[in-house]
N, C-alpha and C positions, 0 to 999 in steps of 0.2 A: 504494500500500500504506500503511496505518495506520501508527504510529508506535508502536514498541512500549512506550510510556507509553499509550497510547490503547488497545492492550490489554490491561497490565497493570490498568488502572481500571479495564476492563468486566468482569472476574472477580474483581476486589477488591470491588468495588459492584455483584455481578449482585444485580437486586433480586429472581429466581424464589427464587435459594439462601436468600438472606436471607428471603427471605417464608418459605419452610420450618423454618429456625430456630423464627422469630415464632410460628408456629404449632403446634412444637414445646415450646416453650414456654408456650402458649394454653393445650395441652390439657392439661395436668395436672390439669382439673380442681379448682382448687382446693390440690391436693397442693402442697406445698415441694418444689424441684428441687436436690437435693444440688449441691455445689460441682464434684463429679464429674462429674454427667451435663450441666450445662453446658459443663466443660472438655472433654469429649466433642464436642456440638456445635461447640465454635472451633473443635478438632484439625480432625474432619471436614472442617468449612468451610476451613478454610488444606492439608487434605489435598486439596480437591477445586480448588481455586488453585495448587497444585504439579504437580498433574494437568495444569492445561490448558498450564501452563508449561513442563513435562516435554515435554508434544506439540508447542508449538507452537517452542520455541526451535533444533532442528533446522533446521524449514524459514522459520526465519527468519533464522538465522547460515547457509543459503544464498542467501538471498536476497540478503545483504549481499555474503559472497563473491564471489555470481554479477557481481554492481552493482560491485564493485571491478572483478572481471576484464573485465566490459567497459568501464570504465576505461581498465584496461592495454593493451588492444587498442586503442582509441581512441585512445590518446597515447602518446608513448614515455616511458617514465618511468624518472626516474634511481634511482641508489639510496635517497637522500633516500626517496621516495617508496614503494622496495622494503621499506625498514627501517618505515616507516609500517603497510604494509599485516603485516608480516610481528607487530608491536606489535599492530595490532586480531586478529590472529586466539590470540596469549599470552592478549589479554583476552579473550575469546570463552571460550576455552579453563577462565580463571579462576573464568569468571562461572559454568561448566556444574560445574566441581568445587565450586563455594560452596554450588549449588541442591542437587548431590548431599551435602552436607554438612548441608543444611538438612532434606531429606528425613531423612534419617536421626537426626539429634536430634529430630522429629516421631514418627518411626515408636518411639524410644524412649519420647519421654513418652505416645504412646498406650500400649504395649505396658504400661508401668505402669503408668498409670489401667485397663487393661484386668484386670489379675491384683488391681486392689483390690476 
């Protein structure tokens, strides 16, 4: 399994999304792109990267799980090692409250670019 740095990059730097931008951009024809309908296109593009992240961080904080607990089956483990496991899944836990955190100061500043 990839490295969830390795997929944070490929939906930071998809270069389809990004070509869409580009070309969002292209076609105005000549027109000037208010400050607005750019900040539109980031949102999007950072809305559609919370997106994939929203999906994929579930069955990736199982996967870690699952790799701990066979771990645990494999070896006996002390508490040392109990109070470790017991540490990654608070952070697990912190990392999922921060995205939803993050989500939502996005869905704000769309929400107002959207009523201007």
């Amino acid at each position: 399994m990839s490295t969830f740095k390795e997929y944070l990059e490929k939906w930071v730097f998809d270069e389809t999304e990004l070509k869409k931008i580009k070309q969002k951009l292209q076609n105005q024809g000549g027109k000037s792109i208010s400050k607005n309908e750019i900040l539109t296109l980031i949102l999007e593009y950072l809305a559609h990267i919370y997106e994939n992240l929203q999906n994929f961080l579930p069955f990736y904080f199982d996967h870690i799980v699952a790799q701990n607990e066979l771990h645990v089956f494999s070896e006996q483990e002390n508490d040392s090692e109990n109070n470790k496991f017991r540490i990654i899944q608070n952070q697990l836990k912190e990392r999922e409250e921060l995205l939803e955190l993050v989500a939502q100061r996005i869905r704000k500043i769309s929400n107002k670019i959207a009523k201007k």
